[in-house]
C-alpha positions as a Markdown table, in Angstrom:
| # | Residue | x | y | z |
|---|---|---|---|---|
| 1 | Unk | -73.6 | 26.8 | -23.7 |
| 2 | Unk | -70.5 | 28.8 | -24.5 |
| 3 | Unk | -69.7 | 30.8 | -27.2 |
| 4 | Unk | -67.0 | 32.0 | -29.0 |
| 5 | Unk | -67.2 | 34.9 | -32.1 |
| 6 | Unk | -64.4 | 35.1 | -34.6 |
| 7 | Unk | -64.6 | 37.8 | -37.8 |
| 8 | Unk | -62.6 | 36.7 | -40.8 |
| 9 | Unk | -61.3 | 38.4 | -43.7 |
| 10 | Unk | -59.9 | 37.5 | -47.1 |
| 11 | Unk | -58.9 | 39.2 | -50.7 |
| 12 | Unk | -57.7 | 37.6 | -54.0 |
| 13 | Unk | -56.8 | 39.1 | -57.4 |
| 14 | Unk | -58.5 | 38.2 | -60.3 |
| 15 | Unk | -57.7 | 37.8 | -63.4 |
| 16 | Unk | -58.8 | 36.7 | -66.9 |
| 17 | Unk | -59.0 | 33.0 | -67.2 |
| 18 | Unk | -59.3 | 31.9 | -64.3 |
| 19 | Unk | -62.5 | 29.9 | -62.3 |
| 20 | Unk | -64.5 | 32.0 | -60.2 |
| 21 | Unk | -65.6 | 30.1 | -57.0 |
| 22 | Unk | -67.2 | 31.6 | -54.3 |
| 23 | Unk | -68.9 | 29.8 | -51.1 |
| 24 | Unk | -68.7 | 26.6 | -52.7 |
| 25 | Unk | -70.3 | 27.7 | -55.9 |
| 26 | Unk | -68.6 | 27.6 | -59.4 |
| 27 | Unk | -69.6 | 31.2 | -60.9 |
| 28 | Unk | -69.5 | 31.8 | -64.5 |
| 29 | Unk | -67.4 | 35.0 | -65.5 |
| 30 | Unk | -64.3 | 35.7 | -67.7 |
| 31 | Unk | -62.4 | 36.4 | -64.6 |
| 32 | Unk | -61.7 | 34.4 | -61.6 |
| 33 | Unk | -59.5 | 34.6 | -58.5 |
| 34 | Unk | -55.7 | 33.8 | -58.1 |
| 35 | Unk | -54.3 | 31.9 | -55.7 |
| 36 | Unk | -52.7 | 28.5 | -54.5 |
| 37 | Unk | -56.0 | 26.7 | -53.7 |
| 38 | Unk | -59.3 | 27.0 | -56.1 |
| 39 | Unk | -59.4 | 30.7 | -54.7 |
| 40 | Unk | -62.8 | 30.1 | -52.9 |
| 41 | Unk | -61.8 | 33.9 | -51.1 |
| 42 | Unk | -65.4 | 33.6 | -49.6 |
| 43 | Unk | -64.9 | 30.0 | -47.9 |
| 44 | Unk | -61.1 | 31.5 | -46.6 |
| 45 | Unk | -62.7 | 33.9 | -45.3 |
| 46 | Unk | -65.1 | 31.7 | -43.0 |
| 47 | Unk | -62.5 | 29.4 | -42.1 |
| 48 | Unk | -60.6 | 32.0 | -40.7 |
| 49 | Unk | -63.4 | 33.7 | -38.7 |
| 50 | Unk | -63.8 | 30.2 | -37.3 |
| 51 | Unk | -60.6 | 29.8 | -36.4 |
| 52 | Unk | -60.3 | 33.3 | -35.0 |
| 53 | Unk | -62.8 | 32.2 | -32.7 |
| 54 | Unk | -61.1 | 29.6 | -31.5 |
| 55 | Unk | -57.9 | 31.5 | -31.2 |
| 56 | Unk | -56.2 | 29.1 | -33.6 |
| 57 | Unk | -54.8 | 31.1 | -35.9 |
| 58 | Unk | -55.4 | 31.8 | -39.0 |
| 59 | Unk | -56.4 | 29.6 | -42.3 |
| 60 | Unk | -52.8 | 30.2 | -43.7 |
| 61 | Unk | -50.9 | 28.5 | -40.2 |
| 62 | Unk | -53.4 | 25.2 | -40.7 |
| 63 | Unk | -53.1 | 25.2 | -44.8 |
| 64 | Unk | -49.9 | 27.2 | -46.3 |
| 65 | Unk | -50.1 | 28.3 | -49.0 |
| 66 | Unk | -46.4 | 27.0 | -49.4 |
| 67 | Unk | -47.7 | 23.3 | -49.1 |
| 68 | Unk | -47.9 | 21.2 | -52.2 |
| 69 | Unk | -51.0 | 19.6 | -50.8 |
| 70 | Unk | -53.2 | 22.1 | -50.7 |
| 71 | Unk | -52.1 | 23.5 | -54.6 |
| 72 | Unk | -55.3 | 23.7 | -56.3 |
| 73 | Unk | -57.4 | 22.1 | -53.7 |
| 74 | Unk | -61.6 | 22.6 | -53.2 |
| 75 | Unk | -61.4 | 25.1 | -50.7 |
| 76 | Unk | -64.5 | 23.2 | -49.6 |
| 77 | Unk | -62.2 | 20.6 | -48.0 |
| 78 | Unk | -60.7 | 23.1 | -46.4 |
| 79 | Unk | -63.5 | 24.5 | -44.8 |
| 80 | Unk | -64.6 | 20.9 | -43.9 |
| 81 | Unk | -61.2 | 20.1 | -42.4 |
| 82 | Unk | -61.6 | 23.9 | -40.4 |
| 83 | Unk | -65.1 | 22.6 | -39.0 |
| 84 | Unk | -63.2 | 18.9 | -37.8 |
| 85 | Unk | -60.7 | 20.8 | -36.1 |
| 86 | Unk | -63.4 | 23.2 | -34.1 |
| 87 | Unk | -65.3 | 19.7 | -33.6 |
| 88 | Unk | -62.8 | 18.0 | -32.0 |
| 89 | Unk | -62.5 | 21.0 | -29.6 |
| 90 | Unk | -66.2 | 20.6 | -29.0 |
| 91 | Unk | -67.3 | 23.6 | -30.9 |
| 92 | Unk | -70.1 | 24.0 | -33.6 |
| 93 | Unk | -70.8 | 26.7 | -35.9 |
| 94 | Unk | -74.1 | 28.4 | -34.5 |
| 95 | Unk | -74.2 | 30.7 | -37.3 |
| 96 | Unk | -72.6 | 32.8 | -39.7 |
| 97 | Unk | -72.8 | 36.4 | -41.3 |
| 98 | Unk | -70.3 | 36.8 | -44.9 |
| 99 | Unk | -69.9 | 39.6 | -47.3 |
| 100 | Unk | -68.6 | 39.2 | -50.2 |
| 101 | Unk | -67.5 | 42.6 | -52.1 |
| 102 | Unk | -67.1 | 41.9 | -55.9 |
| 103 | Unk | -68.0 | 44.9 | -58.8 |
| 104 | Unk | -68.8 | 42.3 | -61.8 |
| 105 | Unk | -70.1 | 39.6 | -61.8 |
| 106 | Unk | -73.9 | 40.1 | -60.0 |
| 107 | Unk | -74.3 | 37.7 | -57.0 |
| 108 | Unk | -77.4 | 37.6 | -56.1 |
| 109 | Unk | -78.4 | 34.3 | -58.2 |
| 110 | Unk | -76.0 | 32.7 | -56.8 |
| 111 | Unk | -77.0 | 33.7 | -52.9 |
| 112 | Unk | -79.1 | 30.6 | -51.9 |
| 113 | Unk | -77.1 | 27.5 | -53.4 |
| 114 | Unk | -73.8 | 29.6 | -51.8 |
| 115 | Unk | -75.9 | 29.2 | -48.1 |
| 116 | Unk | -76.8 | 25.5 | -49.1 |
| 117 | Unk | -73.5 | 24.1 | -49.9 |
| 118 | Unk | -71.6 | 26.4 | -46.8 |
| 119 | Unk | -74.4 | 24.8 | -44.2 |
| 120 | Unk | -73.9 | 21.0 | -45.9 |
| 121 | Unk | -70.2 | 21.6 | -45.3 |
| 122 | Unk | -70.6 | 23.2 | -41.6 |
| 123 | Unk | -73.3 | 20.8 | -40.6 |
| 124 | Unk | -75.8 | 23.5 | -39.3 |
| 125 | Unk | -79.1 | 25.1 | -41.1 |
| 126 | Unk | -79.3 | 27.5 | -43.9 |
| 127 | Unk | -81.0 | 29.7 | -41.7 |
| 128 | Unk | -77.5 | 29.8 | -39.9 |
| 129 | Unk | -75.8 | 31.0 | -43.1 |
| 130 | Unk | -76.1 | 34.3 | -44.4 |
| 131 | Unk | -74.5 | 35.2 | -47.7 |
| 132 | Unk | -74.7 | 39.0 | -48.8 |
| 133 | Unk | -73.2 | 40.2 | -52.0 |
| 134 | Unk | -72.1 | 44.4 | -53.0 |
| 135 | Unk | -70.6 | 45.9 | -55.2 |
| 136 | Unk | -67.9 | 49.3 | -53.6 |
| 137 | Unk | -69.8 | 51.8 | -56.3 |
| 138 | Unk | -66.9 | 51.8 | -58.6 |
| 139 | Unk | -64.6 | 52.7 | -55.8 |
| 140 | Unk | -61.1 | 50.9 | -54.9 |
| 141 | Unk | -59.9 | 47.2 | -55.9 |
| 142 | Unk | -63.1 | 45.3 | -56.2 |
| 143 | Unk | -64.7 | 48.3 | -57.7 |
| 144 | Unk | -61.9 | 48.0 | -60.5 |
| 145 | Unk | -62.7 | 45.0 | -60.7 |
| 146 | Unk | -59.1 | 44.1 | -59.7 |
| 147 | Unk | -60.0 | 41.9 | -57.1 |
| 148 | Unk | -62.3 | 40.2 | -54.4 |
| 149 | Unk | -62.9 | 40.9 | -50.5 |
| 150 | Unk | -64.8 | 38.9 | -48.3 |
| 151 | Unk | -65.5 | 39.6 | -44.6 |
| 152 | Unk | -66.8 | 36.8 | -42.6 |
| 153 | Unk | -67.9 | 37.1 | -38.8 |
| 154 | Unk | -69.1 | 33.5 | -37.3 |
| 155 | Unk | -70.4 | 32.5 | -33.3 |
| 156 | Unk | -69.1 | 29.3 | -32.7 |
| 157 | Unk | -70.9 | 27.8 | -29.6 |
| 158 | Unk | -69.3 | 24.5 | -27.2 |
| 159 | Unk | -72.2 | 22.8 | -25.0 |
């Protein structure tokens, strides 16, 4: 087998009023990312490292953010789309490794169903998903709560 690692990374503001969606996973909070899609900065983050792998680019050359089609779209299509494209060049996710770094709201209930709903979409075990959650102590963006990071690392392997 051959393999292929790729590290991804993503950030969105959030702000009041917005839906808060991360890995799939509709999170209930008074704040919620910003952006052109359903803000999923988690699942962006993935489909980048995937691409990465592949040397493909990045999630912004396959969806723009400048496209009426993707304007409010289920960033889970986009990260099934991402997986068809790695597919069709013979490559599977073997697992992957994301962070997400948010101050408010607490993750950790959400952890599990997160790994479910990535592996459904990536068509690979939970055991192949891991899903870790921190807070930055009070410190920069997402410790003022201003925004969200997400750092993704995935090996991709082709049989």
């Amino acid at each position: 087998m051959k393999y292929r690692i790729g590290n991804g990374y993503d950030v969105h503001r959030i702000e009041k009023g917005n839906r808060l969606v991360l890995g799939g996973v509709e999170i209930p909070h008074d704040k919620g990312c910003v952006a052109h899609s359903d803000g999923d900065v988690a699942i962006h983050a993935l489909c980048d490292a995937i691409f990465g792998a592949l040397a493909l680019g990045d999630i912004g050359k396959h969806f723009p953010d400048t496209s009426d089609e993707y304007l409010g779209i289920d960033s889970r299509i986009l990260l099934s789309r991402t997986i068809g494209i790695a597919s069709e060049k013979g490559y599977s996710v073997v697992n992957c490794d994301i962070t997400i770094a948010a101050q408010k709201p607490k993750l950790s209930p959400y952890i599990e169903k997160m790994r479910e709903v990535l592996a459904g979409i990536m068509k690979t075990g939970k055991e192949n998903v891991s899903v870790k959650a921190t807070t930055t102590e009070g410190l920069g963006f997402a410790g003022r709560e201003e925004g969200i990071e997400v750092y993704a690392v995935v090996l991709m392997g082709h049989e």
